[in-house]
C-alpha positions as CSV (number, residue, x, y, z in Angstrom):
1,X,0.0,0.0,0.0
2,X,1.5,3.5,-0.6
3,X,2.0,6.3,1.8
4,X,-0.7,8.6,-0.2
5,X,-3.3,5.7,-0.4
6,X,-2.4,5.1,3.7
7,X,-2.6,8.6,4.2
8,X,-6.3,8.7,2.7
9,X,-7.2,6.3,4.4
10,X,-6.2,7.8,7.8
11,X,-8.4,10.9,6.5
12,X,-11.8,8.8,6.7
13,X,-11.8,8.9,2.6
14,X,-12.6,5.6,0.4
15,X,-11.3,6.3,-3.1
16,X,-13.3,4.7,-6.2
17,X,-12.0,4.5,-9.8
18,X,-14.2,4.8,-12.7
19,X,-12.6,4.5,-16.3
20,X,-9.4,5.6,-14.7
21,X,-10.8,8.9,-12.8
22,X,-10.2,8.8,-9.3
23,X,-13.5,9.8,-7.0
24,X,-14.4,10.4,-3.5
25,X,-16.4,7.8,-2.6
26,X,-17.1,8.4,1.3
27,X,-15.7,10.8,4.1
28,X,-15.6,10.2,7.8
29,X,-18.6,12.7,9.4
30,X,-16.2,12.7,12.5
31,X,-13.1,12.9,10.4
32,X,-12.4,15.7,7.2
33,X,-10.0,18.5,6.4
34,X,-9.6,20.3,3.2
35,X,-8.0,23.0,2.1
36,X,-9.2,26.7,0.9
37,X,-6.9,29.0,-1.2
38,X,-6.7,32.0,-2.6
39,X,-5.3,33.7,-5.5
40,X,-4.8,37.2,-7.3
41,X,-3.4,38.4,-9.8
42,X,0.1,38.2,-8.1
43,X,0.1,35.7,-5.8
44,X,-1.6,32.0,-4.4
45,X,-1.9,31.3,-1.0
46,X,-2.5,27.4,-0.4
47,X,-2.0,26.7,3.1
48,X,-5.2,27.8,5.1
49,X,-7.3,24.4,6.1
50,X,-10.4,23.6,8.3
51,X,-10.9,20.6,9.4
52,X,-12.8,18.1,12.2
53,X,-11.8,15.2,13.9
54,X,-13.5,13.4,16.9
55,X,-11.3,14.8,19.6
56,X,-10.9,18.6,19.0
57,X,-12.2,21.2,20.7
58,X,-13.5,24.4,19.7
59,X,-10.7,26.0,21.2
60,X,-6.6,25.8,20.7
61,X,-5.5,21.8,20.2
62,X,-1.8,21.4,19.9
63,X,-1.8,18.5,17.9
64,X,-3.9,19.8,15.3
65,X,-4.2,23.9,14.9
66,X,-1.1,25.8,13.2
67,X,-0.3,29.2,13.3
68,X,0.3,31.0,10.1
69,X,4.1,31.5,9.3
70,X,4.5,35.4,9.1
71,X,4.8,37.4,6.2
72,X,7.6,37.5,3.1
73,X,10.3,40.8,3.6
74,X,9.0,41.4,0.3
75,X,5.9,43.0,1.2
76,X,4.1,41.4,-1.2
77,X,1.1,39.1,0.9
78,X,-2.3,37.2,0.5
79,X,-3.2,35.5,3.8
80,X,-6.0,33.3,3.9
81,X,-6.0,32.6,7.9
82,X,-8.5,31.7,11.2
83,X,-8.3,34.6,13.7
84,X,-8.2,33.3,17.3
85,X,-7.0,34.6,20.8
86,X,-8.0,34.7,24.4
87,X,-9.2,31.4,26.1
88,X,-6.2,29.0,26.0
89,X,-4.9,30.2,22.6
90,X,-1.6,30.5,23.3
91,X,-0.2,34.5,22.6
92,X,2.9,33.8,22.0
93,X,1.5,32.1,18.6
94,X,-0.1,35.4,17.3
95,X,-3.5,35.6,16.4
96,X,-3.6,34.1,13.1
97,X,-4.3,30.3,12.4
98,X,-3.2,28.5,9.4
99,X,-5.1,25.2,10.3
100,X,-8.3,25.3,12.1
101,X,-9.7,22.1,13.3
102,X,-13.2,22.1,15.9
103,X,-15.5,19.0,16.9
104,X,-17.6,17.0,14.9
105,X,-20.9,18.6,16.7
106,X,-21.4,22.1,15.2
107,X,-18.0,23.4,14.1
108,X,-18.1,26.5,12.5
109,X,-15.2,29.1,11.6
110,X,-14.2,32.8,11.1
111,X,-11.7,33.3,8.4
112,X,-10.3,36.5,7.4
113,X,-8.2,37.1,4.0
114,X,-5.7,40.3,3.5
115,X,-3.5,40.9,0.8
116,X,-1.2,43.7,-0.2
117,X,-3.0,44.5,-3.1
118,X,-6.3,45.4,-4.4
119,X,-8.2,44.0,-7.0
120,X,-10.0,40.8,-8.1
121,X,-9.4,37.8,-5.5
122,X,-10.7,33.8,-6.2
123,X,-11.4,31.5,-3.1
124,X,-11.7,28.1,-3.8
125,X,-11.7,24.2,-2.4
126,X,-12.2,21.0,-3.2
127,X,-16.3,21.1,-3.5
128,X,-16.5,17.3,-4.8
129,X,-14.3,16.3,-1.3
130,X,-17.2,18.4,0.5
131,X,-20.0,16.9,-1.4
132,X,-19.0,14.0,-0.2
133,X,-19.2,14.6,3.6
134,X,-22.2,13.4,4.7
135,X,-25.2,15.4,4.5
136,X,-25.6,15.7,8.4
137,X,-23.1,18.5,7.6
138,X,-23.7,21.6,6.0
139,X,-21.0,24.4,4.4
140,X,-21.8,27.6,3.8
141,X,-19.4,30.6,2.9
142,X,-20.7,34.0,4.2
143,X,-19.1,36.6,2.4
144,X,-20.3,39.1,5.5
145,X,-20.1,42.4,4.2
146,X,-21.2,41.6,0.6
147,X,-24.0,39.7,2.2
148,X,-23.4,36.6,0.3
149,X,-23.7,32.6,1.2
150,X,-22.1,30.4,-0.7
151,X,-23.1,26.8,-0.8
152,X,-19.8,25.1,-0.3
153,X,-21.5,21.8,-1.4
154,X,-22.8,23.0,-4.6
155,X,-19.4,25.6,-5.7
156,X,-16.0,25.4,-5.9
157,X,-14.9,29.4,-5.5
158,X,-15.9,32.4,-4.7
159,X,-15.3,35.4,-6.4
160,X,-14.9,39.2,-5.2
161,X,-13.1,42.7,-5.3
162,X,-10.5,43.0,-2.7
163,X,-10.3,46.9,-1.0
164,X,-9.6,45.7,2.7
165,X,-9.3,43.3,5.1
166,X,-12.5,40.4,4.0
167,X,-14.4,39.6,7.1
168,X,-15.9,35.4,6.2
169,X,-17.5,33.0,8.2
170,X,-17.8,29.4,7.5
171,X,-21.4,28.2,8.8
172,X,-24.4,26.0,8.3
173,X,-27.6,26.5,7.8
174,X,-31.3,25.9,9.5
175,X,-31.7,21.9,8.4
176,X,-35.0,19.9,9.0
177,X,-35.4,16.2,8.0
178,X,-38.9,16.2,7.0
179,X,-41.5,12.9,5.9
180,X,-43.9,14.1,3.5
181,X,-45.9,11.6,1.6
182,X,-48.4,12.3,-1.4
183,X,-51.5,10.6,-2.3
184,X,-51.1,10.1,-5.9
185,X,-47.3,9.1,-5.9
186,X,-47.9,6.9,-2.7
187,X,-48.8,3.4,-3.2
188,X,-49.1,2.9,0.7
189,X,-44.9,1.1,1.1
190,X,-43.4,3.3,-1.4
191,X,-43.5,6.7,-3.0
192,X,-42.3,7.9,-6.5
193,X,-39.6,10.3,-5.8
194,X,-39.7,13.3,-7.1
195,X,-38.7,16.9,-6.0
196,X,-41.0,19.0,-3.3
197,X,-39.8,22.4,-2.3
198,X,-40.4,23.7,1.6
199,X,-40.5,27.2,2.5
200,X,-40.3,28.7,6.1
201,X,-42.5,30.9,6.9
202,X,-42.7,33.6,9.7
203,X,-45.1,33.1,12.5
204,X,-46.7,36.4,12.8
205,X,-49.2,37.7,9.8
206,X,-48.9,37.5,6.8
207,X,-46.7,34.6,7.1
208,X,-44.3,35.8,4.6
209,X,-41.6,33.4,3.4
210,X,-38.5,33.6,5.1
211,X,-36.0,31.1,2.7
212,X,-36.6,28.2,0.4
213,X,-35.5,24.8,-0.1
214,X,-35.8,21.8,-2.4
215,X,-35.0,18.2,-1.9
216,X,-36.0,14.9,-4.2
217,X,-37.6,12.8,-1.8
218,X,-37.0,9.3,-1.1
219,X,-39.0,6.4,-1.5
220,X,-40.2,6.3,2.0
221,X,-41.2,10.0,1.6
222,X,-38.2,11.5,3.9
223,X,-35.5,14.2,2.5
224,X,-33.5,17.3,3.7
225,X,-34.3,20.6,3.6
226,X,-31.5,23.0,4.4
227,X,-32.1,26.5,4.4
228,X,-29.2,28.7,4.1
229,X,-30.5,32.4,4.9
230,X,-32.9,32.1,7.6
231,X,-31.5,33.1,10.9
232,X,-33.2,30.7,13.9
233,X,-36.2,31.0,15.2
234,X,-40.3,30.1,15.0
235,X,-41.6,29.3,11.1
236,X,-44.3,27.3,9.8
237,X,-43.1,24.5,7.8
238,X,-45.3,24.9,4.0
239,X,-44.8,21.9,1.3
240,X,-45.1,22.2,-1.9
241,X,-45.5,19.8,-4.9
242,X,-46.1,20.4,-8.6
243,X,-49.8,18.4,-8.3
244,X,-50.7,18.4,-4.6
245,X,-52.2,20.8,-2.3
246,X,-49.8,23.0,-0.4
247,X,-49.6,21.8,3.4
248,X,-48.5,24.0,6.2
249,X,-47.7,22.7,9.9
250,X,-49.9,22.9,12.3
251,X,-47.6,24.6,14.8
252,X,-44.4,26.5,14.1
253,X,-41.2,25.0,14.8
254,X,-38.3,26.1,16.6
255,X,-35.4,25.8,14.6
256,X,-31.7,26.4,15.0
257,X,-29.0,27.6,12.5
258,X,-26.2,24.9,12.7
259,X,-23.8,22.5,10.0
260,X,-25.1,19.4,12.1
261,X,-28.0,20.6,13.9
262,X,-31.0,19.1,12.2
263,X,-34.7,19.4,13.5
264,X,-37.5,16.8,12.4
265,X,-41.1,17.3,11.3
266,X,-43.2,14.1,10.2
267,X,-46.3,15.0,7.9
268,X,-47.1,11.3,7.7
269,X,-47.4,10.6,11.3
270,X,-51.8,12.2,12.0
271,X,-53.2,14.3,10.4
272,X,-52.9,16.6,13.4
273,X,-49.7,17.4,11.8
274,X,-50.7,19.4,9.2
275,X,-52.6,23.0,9.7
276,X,-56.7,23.1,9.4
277,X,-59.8,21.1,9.4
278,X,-59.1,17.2,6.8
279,X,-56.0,18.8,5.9
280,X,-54.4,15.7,5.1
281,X,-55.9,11.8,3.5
282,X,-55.2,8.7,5.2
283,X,-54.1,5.7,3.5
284,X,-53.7,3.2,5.6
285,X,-52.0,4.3,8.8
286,X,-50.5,6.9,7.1
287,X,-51.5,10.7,6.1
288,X,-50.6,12.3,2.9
289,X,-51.5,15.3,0.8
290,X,-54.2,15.5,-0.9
291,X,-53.9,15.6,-4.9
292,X,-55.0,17.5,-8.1
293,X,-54.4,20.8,-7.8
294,X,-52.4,21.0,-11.3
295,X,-52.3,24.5,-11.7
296,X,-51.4,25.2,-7.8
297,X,-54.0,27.6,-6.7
298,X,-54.3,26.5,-4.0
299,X,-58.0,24.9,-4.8
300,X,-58.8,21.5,-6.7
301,X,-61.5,22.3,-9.3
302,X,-63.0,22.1,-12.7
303,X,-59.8,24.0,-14.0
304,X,-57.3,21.4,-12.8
305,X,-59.8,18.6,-14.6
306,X,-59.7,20.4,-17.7
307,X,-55.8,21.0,-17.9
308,X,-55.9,16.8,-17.5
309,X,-58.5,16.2,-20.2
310,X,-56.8,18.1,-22.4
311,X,-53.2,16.5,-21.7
312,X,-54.8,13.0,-21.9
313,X,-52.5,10.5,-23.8
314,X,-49.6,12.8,-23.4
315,X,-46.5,11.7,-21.5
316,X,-43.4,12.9,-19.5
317,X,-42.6,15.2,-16.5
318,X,-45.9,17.0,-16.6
319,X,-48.2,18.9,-13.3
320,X,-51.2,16.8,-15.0
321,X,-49.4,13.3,-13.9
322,X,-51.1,13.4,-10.6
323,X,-49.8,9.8,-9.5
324,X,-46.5,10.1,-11.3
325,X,-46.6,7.7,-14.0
326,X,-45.5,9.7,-16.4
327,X,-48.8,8.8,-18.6
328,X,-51.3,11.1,-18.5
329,X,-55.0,9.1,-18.7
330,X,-58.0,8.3,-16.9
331,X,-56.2,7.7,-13.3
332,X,-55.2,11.6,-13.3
333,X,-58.5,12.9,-14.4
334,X,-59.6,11.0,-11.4
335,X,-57.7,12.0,-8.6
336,X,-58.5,15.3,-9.6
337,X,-62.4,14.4,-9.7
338,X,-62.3,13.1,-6.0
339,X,-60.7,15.9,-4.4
340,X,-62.7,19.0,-5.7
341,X,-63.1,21.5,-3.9
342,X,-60.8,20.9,-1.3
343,X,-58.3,23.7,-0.7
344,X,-55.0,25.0,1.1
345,X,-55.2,25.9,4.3
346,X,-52.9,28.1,6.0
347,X,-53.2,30.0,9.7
């Protein structure tokens, strides 16, 4: 076995081959590092790292946090580094940290970047390595004074104009592992996956949505919805589908901003869980949505039935599929048929 293949191995990672291409298979949710550089038009700085492993702390840990090297006689710098002191960060190591490693429970980091130039500065990492961390933990860049959040999952860099110091913070986001069944896509085991989008919204009147999120549910009905840019707090949980009536919870939840924090909410489970009077079907022991609303206005009616009469004998990804066949027939029309006039219903 090689040193760089032992050395992977030590970081939690299982590599895979396909036609030749080497690709991160699996990483340790108690065990990751990766690195994030920078580069301008004069200079690359490759050194800064975060990182977690099962027995660090949130504070200074000698076998594991550096301290950045100080600056070239030149003059010439771009620091990418973690700012730390007080507690039992030792001072005669400055206040500027190269490596940066916390806990597996809700690490999160401050990172600065300086250079001695303005202009046009790229961040990047390694966004397929933090792909494949497990999804109990969440990445988000926060450019703070642009405003910005940058899903570390989904992107590779970062991009902005450099005129001072760049104040950054590496967090998670508000994450709730939700059930959500349907009735046309639910055969009472299994459920079609297919995409549903949640919203948050805020407690008081009007309810206004707060942030987004989409997820492609599993067969059982259960996904993650990770919200990036709503601070914690109280929120109604609202579901939506392309063919099903919106849902709302029927109390808010309490939910927490975090990378491994997750809070739960089960649709399935009574139909007690969702807001108003029927607001959910039972099939069996379970509760689902109701179907048919097609053109999502929040009411099943003659509309919807026409917009599936019309599509009849048509096929692929279409809102008139109300049990997710992709055929569009008689089956539709009638799901549609048995649940007019029912509505959304929302505090």
């Amino acid at each position: 076995m090689t040193k760089t293949l032992r050395r992977l191995i030590s970081y939690g990672l299982v590599i895979l081959c396909v036609h030749g291409m080497p690709a991160i298979a699996q990483v340790s949710i108690n065990q990751w590092d990766f690195l994030i550089r920078a580069q301008n038009s004069m200079m690359t700085d490759s050194i800064a790292k975060i990182g977690v492993r099962s027995d660090a702390t949130s504070g200074f840990d000698n076998i594991y946090d550096v301290p950045r090297p100080p600056r070239s006689p030149s003059g010439n710098y771009l620091e990418v580094y973690f700012p730390h002191s007080g507690g039992n960060w030792p001072p005669l190591l400055g206040s500027k940290y190269a490596v940066d490693f916390q806990g597996p429970a809700d690490p999160s980091w401050n990172m600065n970047i300086e250079s001695s130039v303005p202009g046009s500065i790229i961040v990047f990492w390694d966004s397929s390595y933090v792909e494949a961390i497990p999804p109990g933990v969440q990445l988000f860049l926060c450019d703070t004074a642009a405003h910005v959040r940058i899903n570390m999952r989904m992107h590779g860099s970062y991009t902005f104009t450099y005129s001072g110091k760049r104040y950054f913070q590496i967090l998670g986001g508000v994450e709730i592992n939700v059930k959500y069944l349907m009735e046309g896509f639910w055969n009472g085991t299994t459920q079609i996956r297919d995409t549903v989008r949640g919203y948050l919204a805020a407690q008081g009147a009007p309810h206004l949505a707060v942030d987004s999120s989409s997820v492609n549910l599993a067969d059982d009905g259960t996904g993650l919805l990770v919200f990036p840019a709503a601070p914690a707090g109280d929120y109604y949980l609202v579901m939506l589908h392309r063919n099903h009536l919106t849902i709302w919870s029927a109390v808010t939840l309490s939910v927490v901003q975090s990378t491994t924090v997750q809070s739960t909410y089960d649709f399935s489970s009574g139909s007690s869980r969702a807001f108003g009077s029927d607001p959910l079907k039972q099939v069996g022991s379970a509760y689902v949505s109701w179907g048919g609303d097609v053109n999502q206005d929040g009411v099943v009616d003659f509309l919807d039935r026409n917009i599936v009469a019309n599509e009849r004998g048509q096929t692929g990804y279409r809102s008139s599929d109300c049990n997710g066949d992709g055929h569009i027939d008689s089956t539709d029309y009638q799901i549609a048929l048995n649940n007019r006039y029912r509505i959304v219903q929302k505090p």
